[in-house]
DRENBA-295181 format. One record per residue (C-alpha): residue number from 1; residue in three letters; x negated, y negated, z. Coordinates in Angstrom, 1 decimal. Each point is the difference from the previous one (the first is absolute). Last residue first. Layout:
# residues N
<NUM, 'ALA', <X, Y, Z>>
...
//
This chain:
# residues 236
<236, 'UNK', <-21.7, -13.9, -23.0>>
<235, 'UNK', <1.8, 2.7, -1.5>>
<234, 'UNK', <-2.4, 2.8, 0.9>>
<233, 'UNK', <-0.3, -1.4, 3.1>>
<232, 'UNK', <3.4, 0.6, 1.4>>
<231, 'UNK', <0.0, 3.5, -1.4>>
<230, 'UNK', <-3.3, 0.6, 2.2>>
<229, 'UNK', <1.4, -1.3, 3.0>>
<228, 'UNK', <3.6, 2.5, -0.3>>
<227, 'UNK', <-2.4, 2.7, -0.4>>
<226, 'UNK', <-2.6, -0.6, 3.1>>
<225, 'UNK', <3.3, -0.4, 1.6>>
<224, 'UNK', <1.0, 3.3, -0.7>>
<223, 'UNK', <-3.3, 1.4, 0.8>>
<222, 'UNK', <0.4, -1.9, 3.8>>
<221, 'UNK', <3.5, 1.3, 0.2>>
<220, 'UNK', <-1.2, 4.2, -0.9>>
<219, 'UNK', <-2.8, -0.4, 2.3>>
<218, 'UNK', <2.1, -1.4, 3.3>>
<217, 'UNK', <2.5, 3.1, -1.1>>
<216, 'UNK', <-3.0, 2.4, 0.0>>
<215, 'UNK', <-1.4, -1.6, 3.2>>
<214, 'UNK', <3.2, 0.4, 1.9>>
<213, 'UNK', <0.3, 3.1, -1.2>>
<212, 'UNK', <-3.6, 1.0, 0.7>>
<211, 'UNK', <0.7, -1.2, 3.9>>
<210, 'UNK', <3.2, 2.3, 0.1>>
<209, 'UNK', <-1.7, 3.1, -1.5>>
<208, 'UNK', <-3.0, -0.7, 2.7>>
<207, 'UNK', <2.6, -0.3, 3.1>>
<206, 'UNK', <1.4, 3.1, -1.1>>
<205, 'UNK', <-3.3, 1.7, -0.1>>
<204, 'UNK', <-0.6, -1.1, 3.6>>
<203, 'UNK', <3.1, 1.7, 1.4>>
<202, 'UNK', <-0.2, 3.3, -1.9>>
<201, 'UNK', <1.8, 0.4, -2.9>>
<200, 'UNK', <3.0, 2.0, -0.1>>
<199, 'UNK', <2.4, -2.7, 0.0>>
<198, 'UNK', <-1.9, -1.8, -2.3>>
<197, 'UNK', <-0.1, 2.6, -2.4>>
<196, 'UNK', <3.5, 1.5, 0.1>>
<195, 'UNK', <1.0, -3.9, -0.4>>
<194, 'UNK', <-1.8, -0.1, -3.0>>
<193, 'UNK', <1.5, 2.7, -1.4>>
<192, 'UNK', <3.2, -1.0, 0.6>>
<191, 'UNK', <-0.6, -2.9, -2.3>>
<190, 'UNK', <-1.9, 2.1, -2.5>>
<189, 'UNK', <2.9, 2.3, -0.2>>
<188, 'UNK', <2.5, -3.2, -0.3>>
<187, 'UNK', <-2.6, -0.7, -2.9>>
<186, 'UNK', <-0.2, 3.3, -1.9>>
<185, 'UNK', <4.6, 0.1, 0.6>>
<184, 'UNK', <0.3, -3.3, -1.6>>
<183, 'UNK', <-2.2, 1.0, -3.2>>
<182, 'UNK', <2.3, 2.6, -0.5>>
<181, 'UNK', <-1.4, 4.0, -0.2>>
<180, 'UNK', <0.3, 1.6, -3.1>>
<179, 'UNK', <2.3, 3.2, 0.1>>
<178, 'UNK', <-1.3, 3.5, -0.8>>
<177, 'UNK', <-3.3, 0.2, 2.2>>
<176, 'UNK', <2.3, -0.3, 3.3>>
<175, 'UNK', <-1.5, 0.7, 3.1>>
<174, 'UNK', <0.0, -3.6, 1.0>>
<173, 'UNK', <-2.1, 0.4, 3.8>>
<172, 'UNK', <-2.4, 1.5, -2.1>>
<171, 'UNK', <0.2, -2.6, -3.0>>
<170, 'UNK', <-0.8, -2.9, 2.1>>
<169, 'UNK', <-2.5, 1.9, 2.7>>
<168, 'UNK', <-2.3, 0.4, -2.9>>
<167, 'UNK', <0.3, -3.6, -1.1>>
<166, 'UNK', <-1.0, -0.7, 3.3>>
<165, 'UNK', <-3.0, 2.3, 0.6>>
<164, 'UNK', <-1.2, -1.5, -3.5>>
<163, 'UNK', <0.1, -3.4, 0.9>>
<162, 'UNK', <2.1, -2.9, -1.5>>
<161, 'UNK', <-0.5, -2.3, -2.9>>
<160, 'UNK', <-0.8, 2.7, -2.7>>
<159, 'UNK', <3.6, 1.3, 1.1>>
<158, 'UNK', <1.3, -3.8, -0.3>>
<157, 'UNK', <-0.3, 0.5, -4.0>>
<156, 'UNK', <1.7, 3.4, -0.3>>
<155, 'UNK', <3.1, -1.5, 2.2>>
<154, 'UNK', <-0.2, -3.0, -1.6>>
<153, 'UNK', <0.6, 1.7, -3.6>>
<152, 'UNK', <2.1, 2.0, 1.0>>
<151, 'UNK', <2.3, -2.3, 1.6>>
<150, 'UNK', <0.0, -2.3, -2.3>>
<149, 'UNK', <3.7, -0.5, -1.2>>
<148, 'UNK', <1.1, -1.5, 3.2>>
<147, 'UNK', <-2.5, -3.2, -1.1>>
<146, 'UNK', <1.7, -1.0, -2.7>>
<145, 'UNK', <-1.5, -3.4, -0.4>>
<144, 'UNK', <2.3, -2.6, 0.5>>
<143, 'UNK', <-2.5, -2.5, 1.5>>
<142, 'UNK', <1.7, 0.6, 3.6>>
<141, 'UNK', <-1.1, 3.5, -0.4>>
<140, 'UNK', <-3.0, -0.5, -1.0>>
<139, 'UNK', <-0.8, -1.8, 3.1>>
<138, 'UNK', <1.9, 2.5, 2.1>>
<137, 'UNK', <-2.7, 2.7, -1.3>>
<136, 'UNK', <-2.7, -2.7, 1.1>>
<135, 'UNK', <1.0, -0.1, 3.7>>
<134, 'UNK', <1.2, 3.3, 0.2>>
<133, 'UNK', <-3.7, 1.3, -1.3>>
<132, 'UNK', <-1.9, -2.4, 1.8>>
<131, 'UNK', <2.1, 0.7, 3.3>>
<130, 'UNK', <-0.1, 4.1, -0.3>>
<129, 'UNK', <-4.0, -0.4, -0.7>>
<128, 'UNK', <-0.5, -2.0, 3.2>>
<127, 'UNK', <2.3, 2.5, 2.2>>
<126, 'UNK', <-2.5, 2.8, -1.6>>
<125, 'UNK', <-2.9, -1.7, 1.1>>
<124, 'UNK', <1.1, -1.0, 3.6>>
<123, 'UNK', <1.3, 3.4, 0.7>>
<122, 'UNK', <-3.4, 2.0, -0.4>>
<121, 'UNK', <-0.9, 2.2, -3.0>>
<120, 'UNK', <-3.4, 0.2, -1.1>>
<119, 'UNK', <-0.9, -1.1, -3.8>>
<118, 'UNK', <2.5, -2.3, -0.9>>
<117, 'UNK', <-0.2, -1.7, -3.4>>
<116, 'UNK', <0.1, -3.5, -0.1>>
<115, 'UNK', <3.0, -1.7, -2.0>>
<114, 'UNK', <-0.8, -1.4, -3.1>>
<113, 'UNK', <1.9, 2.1, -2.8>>
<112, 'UNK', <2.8, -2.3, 2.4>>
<111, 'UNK', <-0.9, -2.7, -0.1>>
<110, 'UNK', <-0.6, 0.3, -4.1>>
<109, 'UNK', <4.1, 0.6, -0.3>>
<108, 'UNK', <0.6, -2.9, 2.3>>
<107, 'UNK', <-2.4, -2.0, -1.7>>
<106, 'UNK', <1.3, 1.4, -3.7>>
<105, 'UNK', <3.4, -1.1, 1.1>>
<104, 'UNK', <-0.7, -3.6, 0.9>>
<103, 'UNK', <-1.9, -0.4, -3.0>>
<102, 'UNK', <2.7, 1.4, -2.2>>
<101, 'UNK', <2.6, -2.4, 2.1>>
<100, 'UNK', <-1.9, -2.9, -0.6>>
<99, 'UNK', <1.6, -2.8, 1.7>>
<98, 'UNK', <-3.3, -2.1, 0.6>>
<97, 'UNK', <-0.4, -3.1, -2.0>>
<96, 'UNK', <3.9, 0.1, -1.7>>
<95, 'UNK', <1.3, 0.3, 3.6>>
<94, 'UNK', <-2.7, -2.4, 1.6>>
<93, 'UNK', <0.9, -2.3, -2.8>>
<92, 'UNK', <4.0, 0.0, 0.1>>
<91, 'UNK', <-0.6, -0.2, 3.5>>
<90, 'UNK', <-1.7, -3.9, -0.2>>
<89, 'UNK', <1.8, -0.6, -2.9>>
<88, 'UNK', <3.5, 0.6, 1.9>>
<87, 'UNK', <-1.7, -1.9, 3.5>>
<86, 'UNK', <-0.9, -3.2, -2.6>>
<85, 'UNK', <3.3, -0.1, -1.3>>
<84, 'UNK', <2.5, 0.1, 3.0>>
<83, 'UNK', <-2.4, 0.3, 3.1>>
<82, 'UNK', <-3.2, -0.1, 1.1>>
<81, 'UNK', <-1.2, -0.3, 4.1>>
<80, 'UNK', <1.2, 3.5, 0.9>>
<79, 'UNK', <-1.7, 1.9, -2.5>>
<78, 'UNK', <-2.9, -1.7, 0.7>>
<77, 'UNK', <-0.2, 0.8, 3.2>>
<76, 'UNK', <1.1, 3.9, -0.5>>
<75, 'UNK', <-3.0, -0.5, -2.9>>
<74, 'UNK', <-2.0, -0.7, 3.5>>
<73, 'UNK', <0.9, 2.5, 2.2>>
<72, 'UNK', <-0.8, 2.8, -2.5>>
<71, 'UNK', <-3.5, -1.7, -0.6>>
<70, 'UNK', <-0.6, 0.4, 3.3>>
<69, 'UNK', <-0.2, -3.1, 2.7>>
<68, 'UNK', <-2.2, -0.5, 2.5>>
<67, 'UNK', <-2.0, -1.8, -2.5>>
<66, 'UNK', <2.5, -3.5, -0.4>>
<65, 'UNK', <-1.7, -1.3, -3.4>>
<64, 'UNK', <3.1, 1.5, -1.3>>
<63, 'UNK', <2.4, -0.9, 2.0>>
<62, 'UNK', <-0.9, -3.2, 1.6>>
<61, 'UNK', <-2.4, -1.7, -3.2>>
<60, 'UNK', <1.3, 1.6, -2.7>>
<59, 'UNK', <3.5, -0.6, 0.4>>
<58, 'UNK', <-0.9, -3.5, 0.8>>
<57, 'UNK', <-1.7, -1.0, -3.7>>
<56, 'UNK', <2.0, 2.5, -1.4>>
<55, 'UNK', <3.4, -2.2, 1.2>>
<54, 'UNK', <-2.0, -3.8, -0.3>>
<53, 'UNK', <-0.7, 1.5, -3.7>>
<52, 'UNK', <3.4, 1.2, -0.6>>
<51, 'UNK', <2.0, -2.7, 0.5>>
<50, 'UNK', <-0.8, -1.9, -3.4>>
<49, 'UNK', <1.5, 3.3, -1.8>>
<48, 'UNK', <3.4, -1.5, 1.1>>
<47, 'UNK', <2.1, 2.7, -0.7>>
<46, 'UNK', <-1.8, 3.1, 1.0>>
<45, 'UNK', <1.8, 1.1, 3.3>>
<44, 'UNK', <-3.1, -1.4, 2.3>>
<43, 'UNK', <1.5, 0.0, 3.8>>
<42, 'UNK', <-2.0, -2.2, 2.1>>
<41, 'UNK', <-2.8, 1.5, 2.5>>
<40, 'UNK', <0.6, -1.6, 3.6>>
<39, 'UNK', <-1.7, 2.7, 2.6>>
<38, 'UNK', <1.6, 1.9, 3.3>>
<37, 'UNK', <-2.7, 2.7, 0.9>>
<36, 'UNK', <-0.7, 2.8, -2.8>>
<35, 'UNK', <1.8, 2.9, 1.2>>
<34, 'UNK', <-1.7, 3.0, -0.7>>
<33, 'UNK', <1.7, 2.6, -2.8>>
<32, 'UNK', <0.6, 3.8, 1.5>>
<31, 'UNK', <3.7, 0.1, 1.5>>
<30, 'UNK', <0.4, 3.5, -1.3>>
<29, 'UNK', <2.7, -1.0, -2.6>>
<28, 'UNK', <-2.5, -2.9, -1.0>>
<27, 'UNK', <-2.7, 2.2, -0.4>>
<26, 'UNK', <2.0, 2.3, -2.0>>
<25, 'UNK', <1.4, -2.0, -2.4>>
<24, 'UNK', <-3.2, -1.8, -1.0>>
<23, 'UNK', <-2.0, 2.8, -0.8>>
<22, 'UNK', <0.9, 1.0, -3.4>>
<21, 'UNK', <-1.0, -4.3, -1.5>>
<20, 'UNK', <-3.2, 0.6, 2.4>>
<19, 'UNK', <-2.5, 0.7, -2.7>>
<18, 'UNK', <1.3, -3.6, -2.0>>
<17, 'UNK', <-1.5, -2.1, 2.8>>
<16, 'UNK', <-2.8, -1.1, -2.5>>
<15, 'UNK', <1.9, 0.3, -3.1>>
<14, 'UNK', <2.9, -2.3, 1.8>>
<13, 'UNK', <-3.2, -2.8, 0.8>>
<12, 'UNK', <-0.8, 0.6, -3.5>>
<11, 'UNK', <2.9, -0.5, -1.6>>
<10, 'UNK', <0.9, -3.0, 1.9>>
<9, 'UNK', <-3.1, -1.8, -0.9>>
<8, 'UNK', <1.1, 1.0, -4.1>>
<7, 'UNK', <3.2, -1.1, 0.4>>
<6, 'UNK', <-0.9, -4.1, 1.8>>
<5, 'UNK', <-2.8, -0.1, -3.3>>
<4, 'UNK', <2.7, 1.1, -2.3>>
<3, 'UNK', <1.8, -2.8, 1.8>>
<2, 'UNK', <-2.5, -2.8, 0.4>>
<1, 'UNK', <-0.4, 0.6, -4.1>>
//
């Protein structure tokens, strides 16, 4: 009973960091997680199940109950505290809880039907478009799915994206109604485009594009967030 009981606590406080499981990689490559300050926290491997109520019982109160720390930082924590048995459950459950690869697809895929639409050129929005799109298309990618086949069909679907003057200005300075375009060569055109623009734009202009940039990008976290909060919540 104590160990069903011991399972289904660890389940939920996995469940509850589960959003981070892609995440953890990268924030440790970029030197991300905060350093907790020197603290005693025994190992708990699983074999004495009498261990783990002192061990939860501490976890929970300096790292989790610690709120300077994000939920990332804090299955990182907990990652580092289990081992043998109890770490294999505890990633065998986040993996079986939230390694969905049609979900994950069908966010990137949905992501991207969600991009705004432009409706007056400038640099900042078309370099925030190029980033969505390469960030999401390399999603798929690393989920297997054959992006390199789609060019037609991205191409068509980041026209309704973009601005008419700028589609325009695709397939003038193309000149070539024979041979479909590649979806490389409509975003290295945006990229130079937005160059064009904020080289040509007057001093004050430029210091608008960059300002909605930052704001776009500040926007774009804060929604994800909102995201990441509200899976958390729904398996509460």
């Amino acid at each position: 009973m104590e160990r069903n009981e011991k399972e289904a606590e660890l389940k939920k406080l996995v469940s509850e960091r589960g959003q981070c499981k892609r995440t953890i990689t990268t924030h440790l490559g970029e030197g991300k997680f905060q350093r907790l300050p020197p603290i005693s926290i025994s190992m708990f491997d699983g074999t004495n199940i009498g261990e783990y109520t002192p061990f939860i019982n501490m976890f929970m109160s300096v790292v989790d109950g610690n709120s300077t720390l994000s939920d990332c930082d804090k299955l990182y924590y907990l990652t580092t505290f289990l081992k043998g048995e109890a770490l294999n459950t505890a990633l065998a459950l986040l993996k079986d809880r939230f390694d969905n690869k049609v979900a994950l697809v069908s966010h990137h895929v949905n992501a991207i039907l969600d991009i705004g639409t432009i409706k007056k050129p400038n640099a900042a929005s078309l370099r925030t478009v190029v980033s969505q799109v390469r960030q999401h298309i390399g999603a798929l990618g690393n989920l297997k799915q054959p992006t390199e086949q789609w060019d037609a069909l991205l191409i068509c679907l980041l026209q309704r994206k973009i601005d008419f003057y700028t589609v325009r200005a695709f397939y003038l300075e193309r000149n070539d109604k024979n041979n479909m375009p590649t979806f490389t060569s409509l975003l290295a055109f945006l990229e130079s485009r937005a160059v064009a623009l904020e080289t040509a734009a007057p001093k004050e202009e430029r210091r608008r594009s960059s300002l909605v940039c930052g704001v776009a990008g500040a926007s774009a976290s804060l929604k994800k967030r909102s995201r990441q909060q509200h899976s958390v919540s729904m398996f509460q």
